[in-house]
N, C-alpha and C positions, 0 to 999 in steps of 0.2 A: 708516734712515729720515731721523735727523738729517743725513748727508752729502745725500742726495737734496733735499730741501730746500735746503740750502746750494747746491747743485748749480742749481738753479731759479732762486734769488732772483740767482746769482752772474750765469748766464744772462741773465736778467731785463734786470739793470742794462747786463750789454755793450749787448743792445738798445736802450735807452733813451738808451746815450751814442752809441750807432752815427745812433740817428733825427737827435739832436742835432751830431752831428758832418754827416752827409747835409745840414740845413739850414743849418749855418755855413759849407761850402761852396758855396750856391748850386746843390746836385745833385739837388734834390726838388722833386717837384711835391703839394702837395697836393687829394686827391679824399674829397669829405666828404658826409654827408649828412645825413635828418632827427637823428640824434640830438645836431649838435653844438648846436640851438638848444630844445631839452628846457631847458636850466636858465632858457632866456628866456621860459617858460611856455609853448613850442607846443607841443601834441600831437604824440605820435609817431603813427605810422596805427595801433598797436593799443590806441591810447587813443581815438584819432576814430571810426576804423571800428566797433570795437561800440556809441560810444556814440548815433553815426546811427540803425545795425541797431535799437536801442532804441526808437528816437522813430518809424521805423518801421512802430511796432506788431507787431515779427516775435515768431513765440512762439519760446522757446527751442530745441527741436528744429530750426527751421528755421536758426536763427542759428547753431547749430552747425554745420550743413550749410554756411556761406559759411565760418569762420573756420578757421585752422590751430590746432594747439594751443600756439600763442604769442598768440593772440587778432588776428593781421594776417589779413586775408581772400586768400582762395585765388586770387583771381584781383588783377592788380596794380593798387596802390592810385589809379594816371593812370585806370587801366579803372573801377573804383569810381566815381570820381568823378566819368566821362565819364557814368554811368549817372544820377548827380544832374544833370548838368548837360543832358542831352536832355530831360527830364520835368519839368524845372522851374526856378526862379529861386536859383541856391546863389551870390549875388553876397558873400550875409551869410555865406556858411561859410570864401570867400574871403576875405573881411574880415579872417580868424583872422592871416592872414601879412602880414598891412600890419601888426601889433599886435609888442607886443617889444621888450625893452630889452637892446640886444649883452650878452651875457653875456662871461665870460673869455676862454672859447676865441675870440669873434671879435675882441676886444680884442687877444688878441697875433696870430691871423692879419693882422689891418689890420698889426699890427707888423710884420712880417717880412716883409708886401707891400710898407709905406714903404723899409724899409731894403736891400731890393732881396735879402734874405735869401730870401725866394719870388719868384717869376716868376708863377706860375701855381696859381692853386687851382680847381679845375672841381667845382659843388656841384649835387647835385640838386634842393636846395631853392628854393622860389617865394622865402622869404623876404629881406629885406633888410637884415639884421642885421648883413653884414659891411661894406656898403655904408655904412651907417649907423656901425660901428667906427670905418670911416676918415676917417667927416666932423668925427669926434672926435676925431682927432688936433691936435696942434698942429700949424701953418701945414699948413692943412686940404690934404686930397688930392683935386684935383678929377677926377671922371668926366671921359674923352678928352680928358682931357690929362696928368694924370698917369698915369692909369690906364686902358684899357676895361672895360666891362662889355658881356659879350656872351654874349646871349641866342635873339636871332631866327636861324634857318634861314639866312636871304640870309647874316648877318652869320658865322655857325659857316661858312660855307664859305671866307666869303673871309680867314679867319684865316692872316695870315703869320707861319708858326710860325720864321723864318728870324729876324724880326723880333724885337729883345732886348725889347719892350713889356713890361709890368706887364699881366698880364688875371686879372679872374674870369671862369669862365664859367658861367655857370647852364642847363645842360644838360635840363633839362625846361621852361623858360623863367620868365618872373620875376612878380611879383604885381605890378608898374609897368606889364605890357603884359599886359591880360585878353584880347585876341584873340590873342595870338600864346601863352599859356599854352594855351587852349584849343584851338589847332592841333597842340600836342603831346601834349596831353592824349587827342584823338582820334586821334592815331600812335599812343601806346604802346597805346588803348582795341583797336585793330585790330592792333593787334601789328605795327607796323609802324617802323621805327626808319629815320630818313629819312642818307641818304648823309653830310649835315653831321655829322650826331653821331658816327655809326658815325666819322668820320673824327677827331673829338675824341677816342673810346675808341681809337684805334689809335696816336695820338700819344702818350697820357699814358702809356699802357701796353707800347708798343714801338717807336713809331720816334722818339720827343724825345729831344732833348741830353743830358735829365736823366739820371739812374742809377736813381733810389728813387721808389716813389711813398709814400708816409702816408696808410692810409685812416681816416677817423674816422667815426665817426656813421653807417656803412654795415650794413644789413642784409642785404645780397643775397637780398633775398627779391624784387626784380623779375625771375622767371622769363622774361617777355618779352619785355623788353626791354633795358637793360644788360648783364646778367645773360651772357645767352648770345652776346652780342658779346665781353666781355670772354675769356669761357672760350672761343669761335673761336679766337684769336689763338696760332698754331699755334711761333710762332720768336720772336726777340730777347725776349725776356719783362725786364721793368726789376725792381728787387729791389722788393717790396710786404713794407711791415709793417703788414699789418692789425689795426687795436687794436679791440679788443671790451672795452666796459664792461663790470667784472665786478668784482663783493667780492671775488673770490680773484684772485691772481695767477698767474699760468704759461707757459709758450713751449711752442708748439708747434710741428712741421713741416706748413706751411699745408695741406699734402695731405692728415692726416688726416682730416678730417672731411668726409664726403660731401655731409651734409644742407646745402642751403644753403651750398654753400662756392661761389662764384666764381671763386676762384683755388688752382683743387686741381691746376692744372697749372706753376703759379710754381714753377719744382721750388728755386731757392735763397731762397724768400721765407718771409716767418714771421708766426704768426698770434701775437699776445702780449694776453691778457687780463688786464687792468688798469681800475684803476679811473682814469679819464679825467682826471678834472680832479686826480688826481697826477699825471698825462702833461705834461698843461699847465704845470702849478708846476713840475716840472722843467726843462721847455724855458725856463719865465720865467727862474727863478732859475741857470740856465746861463752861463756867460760868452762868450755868443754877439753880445749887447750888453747895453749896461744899459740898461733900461726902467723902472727905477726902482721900487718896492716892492711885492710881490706882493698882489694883494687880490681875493679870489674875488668875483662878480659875478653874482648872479643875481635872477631878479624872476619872476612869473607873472601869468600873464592868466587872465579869466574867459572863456577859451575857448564851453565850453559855453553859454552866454548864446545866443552866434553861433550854433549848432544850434540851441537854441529859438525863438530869435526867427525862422530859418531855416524851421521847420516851424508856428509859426503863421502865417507871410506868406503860404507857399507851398502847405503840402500844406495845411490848413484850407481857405485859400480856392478849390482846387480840388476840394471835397468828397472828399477822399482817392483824388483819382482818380491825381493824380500820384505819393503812394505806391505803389499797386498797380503800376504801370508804373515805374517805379525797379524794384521789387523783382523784376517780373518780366525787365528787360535785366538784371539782377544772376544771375538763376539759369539765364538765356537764357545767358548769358557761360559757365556755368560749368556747361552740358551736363546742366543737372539736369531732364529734360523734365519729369519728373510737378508737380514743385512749380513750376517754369514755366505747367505745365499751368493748377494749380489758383489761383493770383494772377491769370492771367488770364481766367479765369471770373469770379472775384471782379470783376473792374474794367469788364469786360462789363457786370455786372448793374447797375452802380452808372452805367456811361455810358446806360443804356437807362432807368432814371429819372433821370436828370435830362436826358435830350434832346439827349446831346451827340454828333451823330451821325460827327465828325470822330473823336472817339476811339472808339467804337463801330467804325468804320472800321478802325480803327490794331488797335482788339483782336481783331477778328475773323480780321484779317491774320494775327495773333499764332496766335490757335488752331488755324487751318487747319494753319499751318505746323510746330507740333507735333504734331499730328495723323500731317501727314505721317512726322515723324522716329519718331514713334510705330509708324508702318507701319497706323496706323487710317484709311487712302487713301479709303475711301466720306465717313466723317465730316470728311477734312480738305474734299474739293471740298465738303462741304456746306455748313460757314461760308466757304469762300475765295467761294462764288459769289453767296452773303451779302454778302461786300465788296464784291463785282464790282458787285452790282445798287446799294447807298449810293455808293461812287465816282460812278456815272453819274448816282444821283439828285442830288447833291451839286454834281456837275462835275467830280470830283479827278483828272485823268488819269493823275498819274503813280500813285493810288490803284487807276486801272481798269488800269494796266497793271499794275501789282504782283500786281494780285490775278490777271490773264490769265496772267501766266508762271508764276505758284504754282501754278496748276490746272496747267497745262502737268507743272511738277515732278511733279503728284501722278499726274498722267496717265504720267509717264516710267516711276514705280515701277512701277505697273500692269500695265506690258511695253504698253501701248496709246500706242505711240509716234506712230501718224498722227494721232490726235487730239494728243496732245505738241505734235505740229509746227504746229498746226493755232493751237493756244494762243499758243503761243510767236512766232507770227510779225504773231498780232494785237498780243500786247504791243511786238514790233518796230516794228509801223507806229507806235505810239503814242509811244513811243520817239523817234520820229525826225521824229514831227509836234510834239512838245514842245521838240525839241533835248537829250533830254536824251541826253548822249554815253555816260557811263557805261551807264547802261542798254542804249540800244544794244548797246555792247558786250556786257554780260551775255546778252541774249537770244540776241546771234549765236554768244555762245558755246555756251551751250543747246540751241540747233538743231544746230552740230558734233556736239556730246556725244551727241544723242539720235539722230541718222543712223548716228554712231560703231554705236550698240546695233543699230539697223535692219540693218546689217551694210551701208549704203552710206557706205563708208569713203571713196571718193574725193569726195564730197560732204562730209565732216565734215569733213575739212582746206580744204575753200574756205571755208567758214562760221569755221573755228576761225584759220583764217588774218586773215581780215579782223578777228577781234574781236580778235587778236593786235594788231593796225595800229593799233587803237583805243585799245587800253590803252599804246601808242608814245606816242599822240599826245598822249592826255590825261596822261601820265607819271603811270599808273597801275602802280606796279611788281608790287605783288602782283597782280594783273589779269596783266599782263605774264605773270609768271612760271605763274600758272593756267592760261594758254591756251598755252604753251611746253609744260606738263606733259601737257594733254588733246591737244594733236598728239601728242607720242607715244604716246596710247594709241591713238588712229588710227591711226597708223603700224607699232604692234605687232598687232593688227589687223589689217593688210593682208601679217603675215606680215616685216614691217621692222624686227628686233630692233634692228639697228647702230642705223640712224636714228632708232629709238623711244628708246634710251637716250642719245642727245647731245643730245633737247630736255630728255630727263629731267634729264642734268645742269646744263641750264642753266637749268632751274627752279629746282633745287638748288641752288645757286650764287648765283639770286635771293634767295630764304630765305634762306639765311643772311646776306647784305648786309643785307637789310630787317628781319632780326630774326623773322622769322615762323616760329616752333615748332612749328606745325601744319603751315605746307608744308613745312616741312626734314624731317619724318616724313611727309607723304606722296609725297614726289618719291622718299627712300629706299625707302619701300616702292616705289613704283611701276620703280625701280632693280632691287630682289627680284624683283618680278615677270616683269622683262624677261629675266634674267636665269635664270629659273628658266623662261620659255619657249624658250632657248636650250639649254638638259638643263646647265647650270651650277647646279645644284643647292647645292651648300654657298657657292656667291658671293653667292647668293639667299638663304640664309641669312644671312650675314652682314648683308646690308643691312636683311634685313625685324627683326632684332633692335635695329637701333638704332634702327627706327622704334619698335618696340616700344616703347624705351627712353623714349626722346622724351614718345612719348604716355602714360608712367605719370607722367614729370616733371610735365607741364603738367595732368597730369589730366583725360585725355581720355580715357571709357570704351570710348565709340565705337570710337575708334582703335586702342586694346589690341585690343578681341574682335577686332577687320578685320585685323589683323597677325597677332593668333596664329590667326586662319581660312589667313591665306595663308603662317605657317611650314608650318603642318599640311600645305597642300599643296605646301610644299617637301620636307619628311619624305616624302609621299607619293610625289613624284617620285622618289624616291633608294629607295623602297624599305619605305622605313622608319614603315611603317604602325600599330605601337604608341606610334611616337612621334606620328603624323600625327595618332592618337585623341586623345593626352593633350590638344594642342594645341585638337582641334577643340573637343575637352568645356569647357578653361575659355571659350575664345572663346563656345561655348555658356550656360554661368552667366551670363557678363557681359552677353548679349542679355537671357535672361530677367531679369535686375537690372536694365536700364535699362530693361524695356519694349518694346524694337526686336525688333517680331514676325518682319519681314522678314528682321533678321539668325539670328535662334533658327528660322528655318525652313531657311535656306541653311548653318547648321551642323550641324542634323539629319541637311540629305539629303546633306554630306560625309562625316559620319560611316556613314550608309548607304555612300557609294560605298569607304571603307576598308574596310571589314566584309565587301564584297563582293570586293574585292582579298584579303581574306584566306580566302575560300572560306567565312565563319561566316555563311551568306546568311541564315538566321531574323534574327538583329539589323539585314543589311543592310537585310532585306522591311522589320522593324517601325520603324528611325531614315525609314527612305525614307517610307512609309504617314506617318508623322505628319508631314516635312518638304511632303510633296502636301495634307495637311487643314491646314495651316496656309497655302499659295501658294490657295489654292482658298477659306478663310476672310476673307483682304485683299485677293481679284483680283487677284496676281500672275498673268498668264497664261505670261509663257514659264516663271519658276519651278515652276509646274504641269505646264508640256508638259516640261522638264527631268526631274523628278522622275518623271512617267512613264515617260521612257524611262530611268531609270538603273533603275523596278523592272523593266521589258522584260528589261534587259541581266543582272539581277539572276536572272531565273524560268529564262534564256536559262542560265547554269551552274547551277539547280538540276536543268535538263533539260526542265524545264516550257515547251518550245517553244510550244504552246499561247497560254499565258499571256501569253509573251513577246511574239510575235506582235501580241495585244490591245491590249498595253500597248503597245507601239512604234506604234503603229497611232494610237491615241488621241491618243500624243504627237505624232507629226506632223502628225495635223487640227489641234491646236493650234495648232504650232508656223507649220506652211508659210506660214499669213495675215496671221501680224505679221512674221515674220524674210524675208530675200531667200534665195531658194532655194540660194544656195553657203554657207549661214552653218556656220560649223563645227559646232555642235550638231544643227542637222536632218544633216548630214553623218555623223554619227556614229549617229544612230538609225538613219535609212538603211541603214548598210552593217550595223549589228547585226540589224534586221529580215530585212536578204539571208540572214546566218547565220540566220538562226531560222527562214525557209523552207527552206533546204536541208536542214537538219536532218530537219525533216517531211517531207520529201519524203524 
């Protein structure tokens, strides 16, 4: 034990002389974040974030439902704040990072910037601590001219990395510039990570001069955005000594740890847990230069103040209307419909006294469209048409449109795709009478999508094409990359596996540039998919497990059950029908745990159709029997004419021709009036129905 130890601490110190040796040559860049300004009283986010959640009013069950058990909230802390920042006035929470007196650590980074010992430190913090270090220097260091500071979009791109400059670079942008923080803020809110940055993570981390990077003050808990830029980055990988504040000391190999690790692919970089501002006194006290006599440096702010004074300006004098809606984009984000549900009922009743018909508006929007995800399709048009009728009393067009295409959406679940169309085309006109492009866009995508279903596939790629052009124009990338992905389910559709998997990959391709975790698992499944309509069966697996993957990271319930519904049906293709079960069953749980009726009926009646491939027909009759009373419960209709004919097909090997007959019969009166007469499903009852005549006969 005693050599082990020895063994640790000996460890330890190489590291510590290695970081320090890295910076004496000019071979490190450093990348830092909120915890290097903790000793200058900021909050870290799992000190800010619950103490919001607080003021809030949220009762504790629900507050546990946002937080991780490190107390940072589940979805990332840019997104959190995007949510304060749409519903109300958080000028005073911002306040918190104009406040601060440089502590140590930015005392000697200003150092080691003047003395040309750093080139480059790229922070995720708004605040201006380091800025502020260097105005403290003797013969002061002035912004653009000794130094850049660069923050904005335009400016991260046109960075000349060739260029020997002195730069910070403040990568989520700075608290000097409130619109351009707030343009990032709603990038990472949408999970979108714009080409400037992405191309700052790709320099610090693989293609700069440097050798080392020093990460300080980083948590890697931006799952959306850094986070999974940095773990892309497939080659040249630069050595990273990641330091994590810690009482105890120790080295690790950066790959151990899963949870939370960012650089689990750095295969020669090291993770070393130390207590920080011993990091700092030894870099000081080094003979890298003399800086003269070490003296720890720290002060705090009455942070909290700014949160109070925050929630009396704001939520008080909007009678708590702007809480309810925070909290409801808070649970909205993070896929929790029922307590989405229930905040905005709350903020409903409170916009309807006191008269406020704009947000009355906004909330109705809100519940329809849970509703929808709910698969509760009657009650969602019930409030969307609620919206529809306030918009028009009101004027709100893009109001009346929002609320025509929702109906649209709720109509599409329905399998009632002409009125779909019908929706959706009013919200277009409006759309385009407003100018607004996005939308636009949206709609035409909508209409692809929903012709895709109708089974007029050559029609969905003129629709999905154009809205393709739009999202070009408007350099909408995630747009871009959505309408790339929905061509090829048109194109797979029309029986065009090739061409359906080369949009797919260049959706894929999209995501991951823009950062967006939810399309990079669904372009991958949608890859499985293809893939597994081709009888590539275990290629189809492979892809639909890292969607899987994906969506357990980011925590997307949805997404898991929809992945493990369609291993199950890669298991099924290949045979392998107990495995096909397992699959369907949990992808089943997870429906009835989020509520999603539509999906806990479409895993029923898979599970029927396995059951039936195994000739055990009693379980296929009774998953099938309740997947039909659940399509026939929310008006699914083709779900219905479906699950009809799989019991047909089901009676049709018990022998029960009869039956079968019936049941195929009913499903195609369904069927034939919403679907085009070559659609693969009426296809397949059809030719089952032929057998189940001959048979009788």
């Amino acid at each position: 034990m005693k050599n082990l130890v020895q063994n640790q601490n000996s460890e330890i110190h190489d590291i510590i002389e290695e970081i320090i040796k890295g910076i004496n040559l000019c071979e490190t860049v450093v990348f830092c974040g909120a915890g290097i300004s903790r000793d200058s009283g900021l909050p870290i986010v799992n000190q800010l974030v619950p103490y919001i959640l607080k003021k809030l009013e949220l009762p504790l069950e629900d507050i546990q439902l946002i937080l991780d058990k490190d107390n940072s909230p589940k979805i990332p802390f840019e997104a959190f704040m995007e949510c304060i920042q749409e519903n109300s006035k958080p000028g005073v929470i911002f306040d918190i990072y104009e406040q601060g007196v440089p502590n140590t650590s930015h005392i000697l980074l200003a150092k080691l910037l003047k003395t040309g010992k750093l080139k480059t430190i790229v922070t995720t913090n708004f605040d201006k601590l380091i800025e502020r270090a260097l105005s403290m220097e003797p013969n002061v260091f002035i912004e653009g001219i000794d130094y850049d500071l660069i923050f904005k979009d335009k400016d991260l791109e046109s960075i000349d990395w060739n260029n020997d400059r002195i730069r910070i670079i403040k990568i989520h942008g700075s608290i000097d510039d409130r619109e351009s923080m707030a343009i990032t803020l709603k990038q990472v809110a949408n999970q979108v990570l714009s080409r400037a940055r992405f191309a700052v993570i790709e320099n610090v981390f693989s293609n700069g001069y440097h050798k080392n990077v020093l990460v300080l003050g980083y948590s890697s808990s931006d799952i959306f955005d850094l986070s999974p830029q940095i773990q892309a980055i497939s080659e040249n990988h630069k050595k990273v000594f990641y330091v994590q504040h810690a009482d105890i000391s120790k080295v690790e190999d950066i790959r151990e740890l899963q949870e939370k690790n960012t650089f689990k692919k750095f295969n020669v970089s090291r993770r070393l847990y130390y207590d920080t501002r011993e990091l700092i006194k030894k870099i000081w006290k080094s003979d890298i230069i003399n800086y003269g006599p070490y003296e720890q440096k720290t002060s705090k702010i009455n942070w909290k103040e700014n949160v109070n004074n925050w929630y009396s300006q704001t939520i008080l004098e909007s009678s708590k209307v702007s809480m309810y809606l925070i909290t409801i984009n808070i649970f909205g984000k993070m896929g929790k419909f029922k307590t989405y549900l229930k905040y905005s009922e709350q903020a409903l009743k409170i916009a309807k006294e006191i008269g406020d018909k704009h947000m009355e508006l906004l909330c109705l929007i809100s519940i329809g469209h849970i509703y929808g995800n709910l698969g509760e399709n009657r009650k969602a048009i019930e409030y969307l048409e609620q919206s529809l009728k306030i918009s028009k009393e009101i004027g709100v067009k893009y109001g009346e449109g929002m609320s025509l295409g929702s109906i649209g959406n709720v109509y599409h679940s329905l399998s009632e795709y002409r009125k779909a169309i019908e929706h959706y085309e009013e919200a277009l006109k409006i759309a385009k009478e407003i100018v607004d492009k996005k939308a636009e866009g949206t709609w035409l995508d909508h209409l692809g999508v929903v012709h895709n279903s109708l089974g007029e596939y050559r029609k969905a790629v003129e629709y999905l094409e154009q809205a393709l052009k739009i999202a070009k124009e408007i350099g909408d990338k995630q747009g871009e990359g959505s309408r790339l992905g929905n061509l090829g389910n048109a194109y797979s559709s029309l029986g065009e596996s090739g061409k359906a998997i080369e949009y797919y990959e260049q959706s894929l391709k999209i995501a991951k540039e823009i950062g967006d975790k939810h399309g990079e698992g669904a372009w991958l499944g949608s890859l499985g998919n293809a893939y597994g309509s081709l009888g590539e069966y275990r290629k189809a697996i492979m892809y639909l497990e890292q969607s899987l993957r994906i969506s357990k990271e980011i925590g997307d319930k949805y997404g898991e059950g929809l992945w493990l519904g369609n291993l199950g049906n890669a298991y099924s293709g290949l045979g392998e029908y107990r495995k096909a079960i397992e699959h369907y069953e949990e992808a089943l749980k997870i429906a009835k745990e989020i509520g999603d009726k539509q999906a806990e009926g479409s895993k029923l009646g898979n599970l029927g159709v396995a059951y039936s491939r195994l000739a055990e027909f009693r379980e296929a009759i009774e998953y099938s029997e309740e997947a039909l009373k659940i399509a026939k419960e929310i008006g699914d209709k083709q779900a219905e004419g479906t699950w009809l004919g799989n019991l047909g097909d089901v009676y049709s090997g018990l022998g029960e021709y009869g039956k079968a007959i019936e049941y195929s019969e009913q499903a195609l009166g369904i069927l034939i009036p919403i679907l085009v007469s070559n659609h693969p499903t009426i296809k397949t009852i059809e030719n089952n129905l032929r057998i189940a005549e001959l048979k009788v006969i």
